[in-house]
C-alpha positions in Angstrom: -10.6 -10.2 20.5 -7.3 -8.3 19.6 -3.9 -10.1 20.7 -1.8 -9.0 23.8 0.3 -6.0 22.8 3.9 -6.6 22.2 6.7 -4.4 21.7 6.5 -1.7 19.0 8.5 -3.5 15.9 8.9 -1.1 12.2 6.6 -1.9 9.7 9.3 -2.7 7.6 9.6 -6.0 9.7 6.7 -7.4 7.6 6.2 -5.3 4.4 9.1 -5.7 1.9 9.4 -3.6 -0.9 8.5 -4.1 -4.4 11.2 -4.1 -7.1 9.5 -2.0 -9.7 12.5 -0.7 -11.9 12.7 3.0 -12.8 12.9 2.2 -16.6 11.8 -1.3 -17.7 14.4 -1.3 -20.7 17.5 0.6 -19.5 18.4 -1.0 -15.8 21.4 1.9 -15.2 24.6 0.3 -14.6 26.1 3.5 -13.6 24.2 6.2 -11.9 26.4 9.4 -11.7 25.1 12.0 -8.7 23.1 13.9 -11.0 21.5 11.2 -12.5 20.2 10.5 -9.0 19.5 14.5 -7.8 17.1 14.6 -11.0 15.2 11.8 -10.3 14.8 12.5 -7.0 13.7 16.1 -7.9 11.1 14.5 -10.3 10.0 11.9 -7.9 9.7 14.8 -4.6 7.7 16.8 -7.2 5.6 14.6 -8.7 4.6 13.3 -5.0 3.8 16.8 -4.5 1.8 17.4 -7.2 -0.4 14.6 -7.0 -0.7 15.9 -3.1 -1.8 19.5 -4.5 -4.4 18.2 -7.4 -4.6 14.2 -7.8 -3.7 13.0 -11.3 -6.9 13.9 -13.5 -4.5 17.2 -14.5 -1.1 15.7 -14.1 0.9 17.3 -16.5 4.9 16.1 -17.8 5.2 19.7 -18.7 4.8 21.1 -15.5 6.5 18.3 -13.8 9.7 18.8 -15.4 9.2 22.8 -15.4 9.1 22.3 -11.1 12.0 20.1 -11.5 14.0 22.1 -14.1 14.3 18.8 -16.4 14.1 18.4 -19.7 11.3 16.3 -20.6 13.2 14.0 -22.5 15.4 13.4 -19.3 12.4 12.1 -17.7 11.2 9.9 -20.2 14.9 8.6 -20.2 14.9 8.2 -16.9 11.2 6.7 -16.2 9.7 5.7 -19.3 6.0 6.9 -18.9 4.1 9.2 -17.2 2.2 5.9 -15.0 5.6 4.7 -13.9 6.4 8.4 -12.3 3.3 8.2 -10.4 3.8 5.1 -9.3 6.8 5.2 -7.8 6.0 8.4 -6.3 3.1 6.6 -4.6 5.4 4.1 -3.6 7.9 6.5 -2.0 4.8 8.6 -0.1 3.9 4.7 0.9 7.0 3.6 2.3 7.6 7.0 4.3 4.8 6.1 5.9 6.0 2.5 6.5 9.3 2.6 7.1 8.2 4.8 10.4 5.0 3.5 12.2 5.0 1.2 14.9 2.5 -1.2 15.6 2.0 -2.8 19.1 0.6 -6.4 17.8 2.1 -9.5 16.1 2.6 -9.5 12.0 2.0 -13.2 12.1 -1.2 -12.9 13.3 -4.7 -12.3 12.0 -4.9 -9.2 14.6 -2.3 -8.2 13.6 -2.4 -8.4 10.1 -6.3 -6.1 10.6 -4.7 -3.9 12.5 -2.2 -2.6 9.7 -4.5 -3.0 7.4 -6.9 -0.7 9.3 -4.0 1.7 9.7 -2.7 2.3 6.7 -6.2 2.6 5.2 -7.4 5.1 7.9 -4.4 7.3 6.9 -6.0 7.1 3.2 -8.9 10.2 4.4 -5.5 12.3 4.6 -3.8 11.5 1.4 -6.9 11.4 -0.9 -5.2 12.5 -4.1 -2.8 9.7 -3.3 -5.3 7.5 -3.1 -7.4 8.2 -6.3 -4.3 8.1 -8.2 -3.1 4.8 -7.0 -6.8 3.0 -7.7 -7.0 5.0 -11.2 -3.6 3.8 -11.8 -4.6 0.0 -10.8 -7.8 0.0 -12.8 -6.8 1.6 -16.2 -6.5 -1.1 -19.2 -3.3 0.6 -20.3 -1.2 0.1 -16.8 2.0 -1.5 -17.8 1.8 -5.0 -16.3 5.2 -4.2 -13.8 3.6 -1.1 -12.8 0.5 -3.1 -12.2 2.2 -5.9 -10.2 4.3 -2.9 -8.2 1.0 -1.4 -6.9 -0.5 -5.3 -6.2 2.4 -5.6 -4.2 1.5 -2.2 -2.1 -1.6 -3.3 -1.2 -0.5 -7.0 0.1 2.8 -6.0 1.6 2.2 -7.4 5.0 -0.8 -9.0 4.5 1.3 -11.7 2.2 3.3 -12.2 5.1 0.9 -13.0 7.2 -1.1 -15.6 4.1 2.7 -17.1 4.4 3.0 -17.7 7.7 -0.5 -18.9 7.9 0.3 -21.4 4.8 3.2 -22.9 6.7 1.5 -23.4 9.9 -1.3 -24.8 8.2 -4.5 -22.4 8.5 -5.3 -22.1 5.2 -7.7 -24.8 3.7 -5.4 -27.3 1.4 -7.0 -26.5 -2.2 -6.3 -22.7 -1.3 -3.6 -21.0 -4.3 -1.6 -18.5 -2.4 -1.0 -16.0 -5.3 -4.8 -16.6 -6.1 -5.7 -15.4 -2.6 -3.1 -12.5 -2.3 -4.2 -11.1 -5.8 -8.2 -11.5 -5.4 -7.2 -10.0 -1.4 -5.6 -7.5 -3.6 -8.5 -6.8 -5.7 -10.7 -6.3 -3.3 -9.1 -3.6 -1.7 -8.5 -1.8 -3.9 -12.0 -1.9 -5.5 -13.6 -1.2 -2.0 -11.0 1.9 -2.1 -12.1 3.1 -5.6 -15.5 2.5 -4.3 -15.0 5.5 -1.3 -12.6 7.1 -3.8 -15.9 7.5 -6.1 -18.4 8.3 -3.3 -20.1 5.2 -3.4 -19.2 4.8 0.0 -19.0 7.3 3.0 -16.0 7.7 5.3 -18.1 6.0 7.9 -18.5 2.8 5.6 -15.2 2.8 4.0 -12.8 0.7 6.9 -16.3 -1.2 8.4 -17.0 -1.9 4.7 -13.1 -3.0 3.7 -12.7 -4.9 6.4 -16.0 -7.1 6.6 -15.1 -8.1 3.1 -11.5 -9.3 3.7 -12.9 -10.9 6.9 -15.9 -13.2 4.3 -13.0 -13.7 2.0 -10.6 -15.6 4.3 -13.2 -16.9 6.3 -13.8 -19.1 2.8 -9.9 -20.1 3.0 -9.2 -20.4 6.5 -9.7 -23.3 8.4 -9.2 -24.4 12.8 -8.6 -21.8 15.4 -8.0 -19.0 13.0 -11.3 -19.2 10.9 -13.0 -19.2 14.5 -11.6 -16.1 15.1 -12.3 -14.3 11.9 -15.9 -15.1 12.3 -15.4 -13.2 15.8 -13.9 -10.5 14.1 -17.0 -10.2 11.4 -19.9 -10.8 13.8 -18.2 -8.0 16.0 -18.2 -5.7 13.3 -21.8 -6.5 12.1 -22.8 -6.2 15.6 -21.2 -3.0 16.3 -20.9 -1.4 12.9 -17.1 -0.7 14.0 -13.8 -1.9 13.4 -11.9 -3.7 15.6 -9.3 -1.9 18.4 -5.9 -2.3 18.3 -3.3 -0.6 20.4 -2.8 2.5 18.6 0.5 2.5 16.5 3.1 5.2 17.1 4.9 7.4 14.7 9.0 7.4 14.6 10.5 10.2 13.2 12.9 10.1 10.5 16.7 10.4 12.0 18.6 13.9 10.4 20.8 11.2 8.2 17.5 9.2 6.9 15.7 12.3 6.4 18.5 13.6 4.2 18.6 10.4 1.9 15.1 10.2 1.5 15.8 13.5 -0.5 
């Protein structure tokens, strides 16, 4: 079923970032060193403390204590507590990203299952992360940016790939591309907050994800492509598996990349 294997390409090829602004109001026009050390103290220890205890008992105070910032610096700097998280998500996202190689085409629906398989397998590691990202998503007082910043996260790639299958003309004409990428969006994330929750078990969780974004496109799909998404959902209700892709490969940060990242 899966697509023959091509050479490893970044994820980055096929996942552009999001342009969620540190502060919605004050866009800095100068950013002096410091400036930039404290935020990225804040940032590298707010990523580690929702590692360490989710966000249920995320606390500014302690933040900035770990940091040694004043508090007022960080609200300065970031606004709200959400928009911290957030783009401390973001950054544990993109480290992932920016490193892991997959072995099939973007453009393709294979492709396209394959990372999405991939990045949500990696969610039974980084369970705090993920609970804070779905609690973020789902609360009625999320700042519509930080909103849109965390839709974007979960299409990434996966708008790509609705893209390039708009342009070569798989998806069925009355089909609204932001419609589809933001109910695609949905979906994930409430089959995530579903596992997140314990409504559904580990074993579930990817079978589960991915039979539903298989019933969704199937309904906006159309020729070659729709065939093989039905392939893809009978094999998984058939097997009660995911499908199997080459297995992506990890690239290590270079010393200089490492060191920005800081």
């Amino acid at each position: 079923m899966s697509k023959a294997a091509r050479p490893q390409a970044p994820a980055r090829e096929t996942a552009p970032r999001d342009l969620l602004d540190a502060h919605p109001e004050k866009p800095l026009l100068y950013v002096s060193p410091l400036i930039l050390e404290r935020r990225r103290r804040l940032l590298r220890e707010a990523r580690q403390m929702i590692a360490e205890g989710g966000i249920e008992n995320f606390s500014v105070r302690q933040l900035c204590r770990r940091a040694e910032v004043a508090q007022r610096t960080l609200y300065n700097a970031f606004h709200t507590k959400d928009r911290v998280i957030a783009l401390a998500i973001r950054e544990a996202y993109d480290a992932f990203n920016d490193h892991v190689r997959y072995r099939t085409e973007p453009d393709t629906l294979g492709g396209m299952l394959d990372r999405a398989i991939a990045i949500n397998r990696r969610n039974f590691k980084v369970r705090n992360y993920t609970r804070a990202v779905v609690a973020i998503y789902f609360a009625p007082g999320t700042p519509r940016d930080v909103w849109d910043a965390l839709r974007e996260m979960s299409l990434g790639w996966k708008l790509s790939w609705l893209e390039a299958a708009e342009r070569r003309g798989d998806l069925q004409p009355w089909v609204s591309l932001e419609h589809l990428a933001t109910t695609m969006a949905n979906l994930q994330y409430a089959t995530i907050n579903n596992w997140a929750l314990g409504r559904l078990s580990d074993e579930e969780y990817l079978p589960q994800l991915i039979e539903r974004m298989l019933l969704l496109l199937i309904g906006a799909l159309r020729g070659p492509v729709r065939e093989e998404a039905q392939g893809y959902l009978l094999d998984i209700r058939r097997t009660g598996k995911v499908p199997a892709f080459p297995l992506p490969t990890w690239a290590p940060p270079r010393p200089e990349e490492g060191q920005a990242a800081e």
